[in-house]
Every structure is written in structure tokens, then in C-alpha cells.
C-alpha positions in Angstrom: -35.2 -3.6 -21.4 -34.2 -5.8 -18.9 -30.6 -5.8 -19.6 -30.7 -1.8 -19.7 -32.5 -1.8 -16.0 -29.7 -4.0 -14.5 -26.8 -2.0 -16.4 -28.4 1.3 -14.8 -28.7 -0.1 -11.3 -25.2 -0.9 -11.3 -24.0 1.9 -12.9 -25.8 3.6 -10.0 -24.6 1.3 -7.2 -20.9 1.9 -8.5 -21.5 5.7 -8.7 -23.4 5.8 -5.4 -20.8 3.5 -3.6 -17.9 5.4 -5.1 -19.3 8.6 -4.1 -19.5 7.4 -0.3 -16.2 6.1 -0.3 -14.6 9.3 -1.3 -16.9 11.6 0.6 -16.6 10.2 4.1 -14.8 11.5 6.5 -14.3 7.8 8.4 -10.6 7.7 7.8 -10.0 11.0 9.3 -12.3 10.1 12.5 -10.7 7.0 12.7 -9.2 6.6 16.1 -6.1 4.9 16.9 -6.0 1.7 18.9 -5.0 1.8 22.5 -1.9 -0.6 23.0 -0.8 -1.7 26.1 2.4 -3.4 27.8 1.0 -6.7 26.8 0.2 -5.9 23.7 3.6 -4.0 22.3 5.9 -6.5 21.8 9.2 -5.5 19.8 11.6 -7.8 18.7 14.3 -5.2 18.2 15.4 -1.6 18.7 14.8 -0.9 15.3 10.9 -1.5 16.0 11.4 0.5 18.8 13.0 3.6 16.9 10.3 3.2 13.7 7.4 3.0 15.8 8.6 5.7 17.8 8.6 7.9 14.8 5.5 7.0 13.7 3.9 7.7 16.6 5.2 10.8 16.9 4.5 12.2 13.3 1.2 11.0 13.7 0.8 13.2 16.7 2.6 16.2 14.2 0.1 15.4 11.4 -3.0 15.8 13.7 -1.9 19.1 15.3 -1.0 20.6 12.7 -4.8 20.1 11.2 -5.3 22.8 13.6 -4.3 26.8 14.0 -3.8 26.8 17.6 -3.5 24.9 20.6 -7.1 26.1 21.2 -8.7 25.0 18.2 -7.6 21.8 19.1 -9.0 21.3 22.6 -12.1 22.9 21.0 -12.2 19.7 18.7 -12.9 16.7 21.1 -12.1 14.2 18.3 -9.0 15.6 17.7 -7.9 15.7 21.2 -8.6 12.5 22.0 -6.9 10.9 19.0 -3.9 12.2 20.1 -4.6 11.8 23.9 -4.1 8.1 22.6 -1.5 8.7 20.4 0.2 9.9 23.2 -0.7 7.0 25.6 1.0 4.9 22.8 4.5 6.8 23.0 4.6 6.8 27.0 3.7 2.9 26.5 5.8 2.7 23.6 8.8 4.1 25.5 8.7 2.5 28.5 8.5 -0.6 26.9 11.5 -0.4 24.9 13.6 1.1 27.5 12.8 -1.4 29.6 13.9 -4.1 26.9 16.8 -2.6 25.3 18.0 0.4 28.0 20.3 2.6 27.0 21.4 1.4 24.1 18.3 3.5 22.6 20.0 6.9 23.5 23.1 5.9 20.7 22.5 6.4 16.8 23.8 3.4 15.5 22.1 1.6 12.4 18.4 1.9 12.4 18.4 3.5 15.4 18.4 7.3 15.1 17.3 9.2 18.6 18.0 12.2 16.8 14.9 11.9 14.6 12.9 11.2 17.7 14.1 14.5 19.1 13.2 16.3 16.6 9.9 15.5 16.5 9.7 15.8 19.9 11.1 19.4 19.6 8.6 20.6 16.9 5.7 19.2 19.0 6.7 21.3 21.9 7.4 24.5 20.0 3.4 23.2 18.9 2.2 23.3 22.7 2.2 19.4 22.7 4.3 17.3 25.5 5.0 14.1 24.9 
């Protein structure tokens, strides 16, 4: 009997632990991490143009969760998630201007401004300035 009680208790806990894994929300509340001047450190321009991107489709990905500009503001989570995300790109971008200049504004290799751009462009015609 014994063997059968511990085989159903973890049966349980696995079922009960899956079940909270795959039903929370946490990943989607999840806010992202404030970074400063100090804290962004890129060691090329190739950093500078990935993260860049990132940022910026993470800031696409979260609007678009949303019908409207409106429906957004409404959701306070969802504003300030990419309130920060948007912190992150004006740190983001000031910090690799101010290491690598102009050289940021010409595609060359990794670097690919017109990708930026583009994101850029379909967040405005979204009602978000970045």
C-alpha cells in the first residue's frame, strides 16, 4: 500500500506542478529589466545592431497583443513593459552612438540600419515612438 500512496503523490505533484507551469501567466507579466549606461556595455556594432532589433521587436510583439493604442494604455502592465522597453532603446542608442558614431548609419556586415528602420516604421504606423 505504501508503495501505491507514494506513486499517487507523485503522480499528483507532477500533474499538479505541470499544470502550474503551463497555466501561469508569469512569462507574459514578466517585466523587462531596466538597463542603464553602466550597465550596457557592447563590445561591437554588431551588439549594437542585434540588440537594437530585439528591442525593438519586442516592443512590436507587445503592441500588437493589443487592438488599439487605447487598449493598450488601458492595460497598465502592458504599458509599462514597453515604457521600459523603450527606456532600453533610448539607452541602447545613445550608448552605441556614442561608442561607434556614425559608422551605425552604414549597412555593412552585421550591421543592417535598414532593419532597425523598419521596425521603427511599423511601430509608428502602430501609434508607438521610439
Amino acid at each position: 500500500m505504501n508503495i501505491i500512496n507514494s506513486k499517487n503523490y507523485i503522480t499528483s505533484f507532477i500533474l499538479i506542478t505541470f499544470l502550474n507551469v503551463t497555466c501561469s501567466d508569469s512569462i507574459e507579466t514578466k517585466l523587462p529589466i531596466l538597463i542603464s549606461e553602466k550597465t550596457y556595455n557592447p563590445e561591437t556594432i554588431c551588439d549594437c545592431n542585434d540588440d537594437g532589433i530585439n528591442i525593438l521587436n519586442d516592443i512590436l510583439v507587445k503592441r500588437k497583443q493589443f487592438e488599439t493604442l487605447e487598449l493598450l494604455r488601458e492595460n497598465q502592465k502592458a504599458s509599462e513593459h514597453i515604457d521600459l522597453l523603450k527606456k532600453n532603446w533610448k539607452t541602447m542608442q545613445y550608448k552605441c552612438l556614442k561608442l561607434f558614431g556614425p559608422a551605425l548609419m552604414r549597412s555593412e556586415g552585421c550591421n543592417q540600419p535598414q532593419e532597425i528602420q523598419s521596425a521603427k516604421d511599423q511601430l509608428f504606423k502602430l501609434g508607438v515612438r521610439t
